[in-house]
N, C-alpha and C positions, 0 to 999 in steps of 0.2 A: 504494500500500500504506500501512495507517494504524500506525503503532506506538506504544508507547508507554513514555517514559521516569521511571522512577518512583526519587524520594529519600525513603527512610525513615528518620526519625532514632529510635530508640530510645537506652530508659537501660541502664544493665551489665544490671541484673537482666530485660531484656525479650529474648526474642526470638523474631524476624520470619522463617520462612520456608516456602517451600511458599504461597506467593499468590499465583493463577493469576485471580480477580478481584478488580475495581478500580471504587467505586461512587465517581459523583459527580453534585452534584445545580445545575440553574445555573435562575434566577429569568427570568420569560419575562411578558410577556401576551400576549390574542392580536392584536396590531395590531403587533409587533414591537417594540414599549419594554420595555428591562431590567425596569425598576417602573414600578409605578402606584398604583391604588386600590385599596383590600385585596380590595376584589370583584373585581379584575382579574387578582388578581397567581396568577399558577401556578406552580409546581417543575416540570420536567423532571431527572427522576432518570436517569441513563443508566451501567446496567453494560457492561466489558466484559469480552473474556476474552481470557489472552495465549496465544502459543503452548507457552511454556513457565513453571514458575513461578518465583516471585522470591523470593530473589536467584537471577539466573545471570550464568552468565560476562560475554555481553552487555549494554552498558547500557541497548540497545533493544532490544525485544520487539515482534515480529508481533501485531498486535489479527487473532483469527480468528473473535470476534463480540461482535456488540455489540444491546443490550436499552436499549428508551426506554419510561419511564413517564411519563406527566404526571397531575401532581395540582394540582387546583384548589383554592384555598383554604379551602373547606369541608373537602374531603379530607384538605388538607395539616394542618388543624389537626386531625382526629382521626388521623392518622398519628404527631402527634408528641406527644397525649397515652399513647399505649401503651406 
């Protein structure tokens, strides 16, 4: 079973709850090295979803699914002029 444990720091005036997804995005090529050459290099974006939302009681959370996106550097770069 995957779960996941999540620390949120906010300031007075924020707050954080009802957050049932959690995105995070980790640098890939495909030959398996972290980096490379900008031609190489891809994001894998990966949501997932807990079973309940955050904060709760528990400080782990059941992941009951989970979403992969890969974007290739051409991609990645019109993704993060928007």
């Amino acid at each position: 079973m995957l779960s996941v444990c999540a620390t949120v720091v906010v300031s007075d005036k924020q707050a954080v709850c009802g957050l049932e997804r959690f995105v995070y995005e980790t640098p890939f090529t495909q030959d398996g090295r972290a980096h490379g050459e900008l031609g190489e290099q891809f994001k894998r974006k990966t949501i997932i979803t807990t079973s309940h939302a955050f904060p709760y009681i528990k400080t782990r959370l059941a992941v009951i699914s989970r979403e992969q996106v890969a974007h290739s550097s051409l991609c990645l770069c019109v993704v993060m002029t928007q």
